[in-house]
N, C-alpha and C positions, 0 to 999 in steps of 0.2 A: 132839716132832717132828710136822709134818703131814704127812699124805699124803692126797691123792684119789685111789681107785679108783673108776674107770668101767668099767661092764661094759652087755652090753644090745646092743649092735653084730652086726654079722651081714650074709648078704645075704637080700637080697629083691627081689621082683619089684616092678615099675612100679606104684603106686598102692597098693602094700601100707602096711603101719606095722610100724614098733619103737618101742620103748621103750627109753631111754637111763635108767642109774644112776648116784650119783658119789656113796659116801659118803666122806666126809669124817672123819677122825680127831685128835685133838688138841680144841684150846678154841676154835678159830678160826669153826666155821661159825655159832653164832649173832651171830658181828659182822663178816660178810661177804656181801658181794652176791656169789653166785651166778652164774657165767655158763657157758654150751656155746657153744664157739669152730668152727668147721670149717676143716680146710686140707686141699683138692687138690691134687694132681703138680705143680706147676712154680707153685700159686699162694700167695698170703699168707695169712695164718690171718685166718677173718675173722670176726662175732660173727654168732650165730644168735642167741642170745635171753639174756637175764639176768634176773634177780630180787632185788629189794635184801630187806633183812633184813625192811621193814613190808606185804614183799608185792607191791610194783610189778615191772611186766612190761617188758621192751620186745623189742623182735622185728628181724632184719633184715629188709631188704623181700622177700626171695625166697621166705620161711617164711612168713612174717604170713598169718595163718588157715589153716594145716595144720599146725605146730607148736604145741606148750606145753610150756611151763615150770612149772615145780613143786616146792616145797620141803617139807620134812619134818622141820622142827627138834625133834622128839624123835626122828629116829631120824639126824639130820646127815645128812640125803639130799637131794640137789635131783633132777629126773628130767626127761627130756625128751621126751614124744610125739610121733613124727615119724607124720604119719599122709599120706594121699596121696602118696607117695613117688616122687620124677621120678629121671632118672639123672643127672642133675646135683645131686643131693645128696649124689652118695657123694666119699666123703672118709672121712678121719680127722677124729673129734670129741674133745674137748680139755673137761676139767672145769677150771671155774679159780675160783677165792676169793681176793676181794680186800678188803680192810680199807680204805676212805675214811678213816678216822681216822689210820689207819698204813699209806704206802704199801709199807714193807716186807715187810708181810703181803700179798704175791702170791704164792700156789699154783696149780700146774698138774698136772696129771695124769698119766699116761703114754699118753695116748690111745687111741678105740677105734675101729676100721675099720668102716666102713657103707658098703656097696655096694649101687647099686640096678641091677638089669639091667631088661633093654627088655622 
């Protein structure tokens, strides 16, 4: 059975940083791209940044150059550095592993609350 645990979440003030965790358990994470989703109050869950298995990044545009992404496939960990922190990044963040080869392999997490105050 898979699961992602993400931890790492918290509040913080405006221009601060956290650091986002999500290991992953089972056989799944070294044939999965990696991604951290974000979903606020009344909106759709939408992708903050991913990372495929050989290392490639990609970013939304709201994050690009104050966020990274980050994988750890000896320890099945991807991580996410939120640094500069606005208050429009808080939300719930969402670990997810997905297998291109097999789209049935979609895992998600139970997500982790990040607040940023003014």
């Amino acid at each position: 059975q898979v699961q992602l645990v993400e931890s790492g979440g918290g509040l913080v003030q405006a221009g601060g940083s956290l650091r986002l965790s999500c290991a992953a358990s089972g056989s799944i994470f070294s044939a999965s791209a990696m991604g951290w989703y974000s979903q606020a109050p009344g909106k759709q869950r939408e992708l903050v940044a991913v990372i495929t298995t050989s290392g490639n990044t990609d970013y939304g545009d709201s994050v690009k150059g104050r966020f990274t992404i980050s994988r750890d496939n000896a320890k099945n960990t991807v991580y996410l550095q939120m640094n500069s922190l606005k208050p429009e990044d808080t939300a719930v963040y969402y670990c997810n592993a997905y297998n291109g080869d097999d789209p049935s392999e979609d895992y998600w997490g139970q997500g982790t609350q990040v607040t940023v105050s003014q």
